[in-house]
N, C-alpha and C positions, 0 to 999 in steps of 0.2 A: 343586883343587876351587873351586867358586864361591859365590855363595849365603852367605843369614844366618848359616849356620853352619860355614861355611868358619875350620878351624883347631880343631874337634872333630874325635876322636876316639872312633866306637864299636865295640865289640867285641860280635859277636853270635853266639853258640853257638845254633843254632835250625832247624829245619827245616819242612817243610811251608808254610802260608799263612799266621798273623795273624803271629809275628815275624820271617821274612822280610821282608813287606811294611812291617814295622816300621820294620827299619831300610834297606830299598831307599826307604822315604819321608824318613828324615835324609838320606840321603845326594842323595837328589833336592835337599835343602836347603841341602846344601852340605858337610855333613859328610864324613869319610873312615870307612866301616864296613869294619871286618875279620870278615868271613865266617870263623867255624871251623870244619870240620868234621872229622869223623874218618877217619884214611885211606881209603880211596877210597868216600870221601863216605856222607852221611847216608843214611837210609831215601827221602827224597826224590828221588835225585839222579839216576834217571830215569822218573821220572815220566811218564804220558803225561799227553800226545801228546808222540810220539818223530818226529823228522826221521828224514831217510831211511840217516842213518850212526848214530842212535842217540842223538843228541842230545836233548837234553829241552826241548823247545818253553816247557816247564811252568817249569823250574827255570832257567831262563838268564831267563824272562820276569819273573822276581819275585828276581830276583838281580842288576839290570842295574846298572852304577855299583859297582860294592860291590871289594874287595879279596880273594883266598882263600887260606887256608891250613890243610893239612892236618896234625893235628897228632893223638897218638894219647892220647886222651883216657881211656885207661884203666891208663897207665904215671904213678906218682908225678912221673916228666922232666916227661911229657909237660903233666897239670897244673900243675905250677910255671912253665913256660910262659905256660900262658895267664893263670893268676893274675897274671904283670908285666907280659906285655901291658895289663891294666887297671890295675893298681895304679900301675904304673910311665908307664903313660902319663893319658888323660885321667878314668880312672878310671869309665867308662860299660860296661855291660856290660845287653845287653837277651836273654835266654832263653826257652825254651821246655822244655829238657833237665828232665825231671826222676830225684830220688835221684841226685843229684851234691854231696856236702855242699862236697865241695871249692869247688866254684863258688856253694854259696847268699851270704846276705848279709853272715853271722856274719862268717865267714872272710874275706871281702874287706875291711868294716870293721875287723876287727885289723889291717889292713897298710896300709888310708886307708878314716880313716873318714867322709870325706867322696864315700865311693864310692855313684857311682847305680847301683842294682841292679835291674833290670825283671825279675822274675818272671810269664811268663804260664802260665796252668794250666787245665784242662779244667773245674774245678768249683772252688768257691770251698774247699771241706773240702780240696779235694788231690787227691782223687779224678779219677780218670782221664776225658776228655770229649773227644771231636770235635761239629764242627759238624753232622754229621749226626745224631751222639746226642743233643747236646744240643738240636738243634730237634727232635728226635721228642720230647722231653721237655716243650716248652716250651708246644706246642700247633697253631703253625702251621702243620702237614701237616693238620690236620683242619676245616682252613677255608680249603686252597686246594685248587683243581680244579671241577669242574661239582656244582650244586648238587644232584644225582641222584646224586653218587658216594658208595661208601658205604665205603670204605678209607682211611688215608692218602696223601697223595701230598706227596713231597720237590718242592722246587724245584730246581733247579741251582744258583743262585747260594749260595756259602759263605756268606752274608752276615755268621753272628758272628762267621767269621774277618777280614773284611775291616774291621768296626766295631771287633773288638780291637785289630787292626793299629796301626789310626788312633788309637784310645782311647791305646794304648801311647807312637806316638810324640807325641802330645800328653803324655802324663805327664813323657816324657823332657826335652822340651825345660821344660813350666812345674818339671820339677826342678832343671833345670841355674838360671833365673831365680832358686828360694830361695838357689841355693849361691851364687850370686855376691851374693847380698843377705848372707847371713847363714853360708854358711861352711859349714852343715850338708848333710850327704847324703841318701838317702832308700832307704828298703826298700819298694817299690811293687809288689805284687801283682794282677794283673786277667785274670780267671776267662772264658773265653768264657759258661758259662751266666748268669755274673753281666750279660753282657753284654748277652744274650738276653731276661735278665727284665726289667732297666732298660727295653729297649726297647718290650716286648712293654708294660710299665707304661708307661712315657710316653705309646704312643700308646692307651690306654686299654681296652687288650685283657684286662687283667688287674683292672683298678679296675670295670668294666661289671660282672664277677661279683657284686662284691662288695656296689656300691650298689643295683643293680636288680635284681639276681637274673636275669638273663639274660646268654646269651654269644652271643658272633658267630657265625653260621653260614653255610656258603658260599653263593658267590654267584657262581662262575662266572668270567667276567670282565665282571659289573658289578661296580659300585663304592660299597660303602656310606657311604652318607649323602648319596650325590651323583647325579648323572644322567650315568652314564657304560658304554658298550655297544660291541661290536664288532659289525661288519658285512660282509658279503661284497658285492663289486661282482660286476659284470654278467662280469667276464673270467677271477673266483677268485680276485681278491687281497682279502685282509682288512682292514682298518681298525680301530684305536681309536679309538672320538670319545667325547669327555667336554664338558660342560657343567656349568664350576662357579657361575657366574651369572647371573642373570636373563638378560643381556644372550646372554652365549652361547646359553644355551636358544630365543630369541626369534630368533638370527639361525641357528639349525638348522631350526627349521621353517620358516622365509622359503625358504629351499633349497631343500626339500623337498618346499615345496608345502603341508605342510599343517596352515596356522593354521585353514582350516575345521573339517576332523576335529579336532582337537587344541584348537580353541574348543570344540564342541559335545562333547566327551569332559569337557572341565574343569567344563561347565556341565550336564552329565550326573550327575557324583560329587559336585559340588557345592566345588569345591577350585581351588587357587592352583596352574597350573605355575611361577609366578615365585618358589615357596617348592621350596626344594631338596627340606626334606622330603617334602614332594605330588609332585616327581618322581620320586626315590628310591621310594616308595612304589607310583607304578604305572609301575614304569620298563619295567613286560615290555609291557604294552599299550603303550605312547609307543615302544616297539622295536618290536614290530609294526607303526605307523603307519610309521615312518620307514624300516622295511626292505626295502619295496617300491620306492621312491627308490633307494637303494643297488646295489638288483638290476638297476636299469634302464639302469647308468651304468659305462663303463670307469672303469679306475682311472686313468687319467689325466683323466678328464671328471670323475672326484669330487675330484682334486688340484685341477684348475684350478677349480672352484665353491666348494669350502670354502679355499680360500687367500684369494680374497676377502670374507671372514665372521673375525668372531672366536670361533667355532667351535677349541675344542682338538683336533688329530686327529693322526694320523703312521699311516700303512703300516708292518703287519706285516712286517719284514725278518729274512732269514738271516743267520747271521754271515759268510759267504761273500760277500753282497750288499755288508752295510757296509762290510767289507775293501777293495773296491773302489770303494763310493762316496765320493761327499764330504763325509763323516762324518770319513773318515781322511785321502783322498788331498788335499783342500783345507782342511784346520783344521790349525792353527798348532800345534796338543797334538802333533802326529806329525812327526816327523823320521824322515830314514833314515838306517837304523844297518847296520851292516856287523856280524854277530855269528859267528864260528867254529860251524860244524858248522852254521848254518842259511841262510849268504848274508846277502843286502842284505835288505830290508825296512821298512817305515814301523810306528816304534816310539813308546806314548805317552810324553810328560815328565811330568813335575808337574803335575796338575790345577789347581794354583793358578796362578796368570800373577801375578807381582812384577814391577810398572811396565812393564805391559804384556807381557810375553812369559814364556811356560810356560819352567822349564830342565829342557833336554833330558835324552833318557834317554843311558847308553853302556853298552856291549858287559856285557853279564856274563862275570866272567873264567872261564880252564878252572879246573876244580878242582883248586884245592891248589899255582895257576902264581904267586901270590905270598909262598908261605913263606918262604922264602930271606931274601929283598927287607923283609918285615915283620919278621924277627926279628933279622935286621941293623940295620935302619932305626931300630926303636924298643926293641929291647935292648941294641943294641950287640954283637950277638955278630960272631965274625969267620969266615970261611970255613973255618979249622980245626973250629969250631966245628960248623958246617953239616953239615960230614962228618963230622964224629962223632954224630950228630945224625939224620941220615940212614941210615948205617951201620946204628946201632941200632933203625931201622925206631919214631924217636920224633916225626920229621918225615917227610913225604914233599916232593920238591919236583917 
């Protein structure tokens, strides 16, 4: 392994998305993560979307880089296992498992107590939570969709999984930073709804209640506080254009054609379109003006006129499109990876780029194809071992 963190060791009992991506994001860093799951794999482990032999599209893609071993985590063998896997090696263990007291933090600190212990959990009490419960809870299914809808509506993006993920391995690493300062371990708990509310609070979705007595309501896809709208061209492809500065605002209507209407509209209400707020505000008439332009114009005749403008904009794309464009096929984040059960294909690395270059993603392994090799490797056991081990159905290899 490569990377800042090359020469850790984490051990991750976890399934589904925030600590999966946990620790597939150390190990992007350089780390060695040992995947545990229970013989023939976790509740995750296929997942769709399934390739065409079964393979989990899902669980190989947030599994990539990582080590696996199947170990049977409900035999006393089989826990004492994983307990020296940590204790005995770099003492890091990031989960998701929960009512495992064998694996909480107690017990591992009896045996080093300088062990990093990641507990992630549905709700901060203990209580059970996915991200789809937990955003139905939080608010924001009732302030996205079209502003005439009168139900909830989910997004697809997991998003508190994904902020956990990240939240997670951020703890790991600023944990491992106090150990080697001062020697101490850490017992680090983080809740996906805790996650949820931070975020919904930071960006001021939760504070607006409280000081003004008013709450966000939908909006479609415009964009509150700003001047921002989709549009359909002349051919059916759609558009986002946003204007977050005067500047932007002033080179859309140059486009468009229309500083006349859009003078005598301003000097009609009697208001500033160079103030965001006065856009925001009659953003549905300033879309009316402008979406007669849009109608009028292939989408490649609205690419090539707002490329030259400081105009924010991007074409609505499929994920089928990106796949294929050069989003993936010419950006440096995508390598091709050769992965069992699914072929070749161009896979991301690390979002971050360390002195210039993203590190790549590799293969996620089969389940359970490094037992052996890790309990060798890092306990010392011996092949005699293995098979007795196996026999008793407390290892799979």
């Amino acid at each position: 392994m490569t990377g800042p963190l090359r020469g850790l060791t984490v051990v991750e009992v976890s399934s589904f998305v925030a600590a999966p991506l946990c620790g597939m994001t150390l190990s992007q860093l350089g780390a060695e993560v040992i995947r545990i799951d229970p013989i023939g794999g976790a509740s995750d482990v296929q997942r769709w979307p399934l390739a065409a032999d079964g393979t989990s599209i899902y669980w190989t893609g947030l599994n990539k880089g990582k080590r696996s071993a199947t170990i049977d985590l409900r035999s006393p063998e089989g826990q004492e296992l994983v307990q020296r896997l940590i204790v005995e090696g770099d003492g890091v263990v990031v989960t998701n498992a929960a009512g495992l007291p064998w694996l909480g933090y107690d017990v591992l600190a009896s045996g080093r107590p300088d062990v990093i212990h990641v507990q992630l959990l549905g709700r901060g009490d203990g209580s059970t939570g996915v991200d789809y419960t937990v955003n139905a809870g939080v608010g924001f299914p009732l302030v996205t969709g079209p502003a005439d809808h009168a139900g909830p509506i989910n997004h697809v993006l997991p998003a508190w999984d994904v902020c956990c993920g990240l939240y997670a391995a951020l703890a790991v690493v600023t944990a491992l930073r106090r150990r080697d300062e001062s020697g101490a371990g850490a017992r680090i708990s983080l809740a996906l709804e805790d996650v949820a509310l931070a975020t919904a609070g930071n960006l001021g979705l939760l504070t607006e209640p409280q000081v003004t007595g008013t709450e966000r309501q939908r909006l479609g896809n415009a964009i509150y506080g700003q001047y921002g709208q989709d549009f359909a061209s002349r051919d059916g492809a759609r558009f986002m254009v946003v204007t977050l500065t005067r500047r932007h605002f002033r080179d859309l209507v140059d486009v468009t054609s229309t500083g006349a209407a859009v003078g005598a509209l301003a000097d009609a209400l009697g208001v500033d379109f160079g103030s965001e707020g006065d856009r925001y505000k009659y953003r549905d008439v300033l879309s009316g003006l402008f979406a007669s332009w849009f109608a009028d114009h292939t989408a490649e005749e609205i690419i090539a006129a707002l490329s030259g403008t400081t105009v924010l904009f991007e074409r609505y794309r499929t994920f089928a499109e990106v796949a294929a464009g050069p989003q993936v096929t010419g950006n440096p984040l995508f390598s091709r990876l050769r992965q069992e059960g699914l072929g070749e294909y161009l896979a991301p690395g690390l979002p971050v780029a360390f002195d210039g270059a993203h590190p790549a993603g590799a293969p996620a392994p089969a389940l359970g194809q490094d037992t052996a090799d890790v309990l060798q490797r890092c306990l010392g056991l011996t092949a005699g071992d293995i098979e007795r081990l196996t026999d008793a159905k407390t290892i799979a290899c």
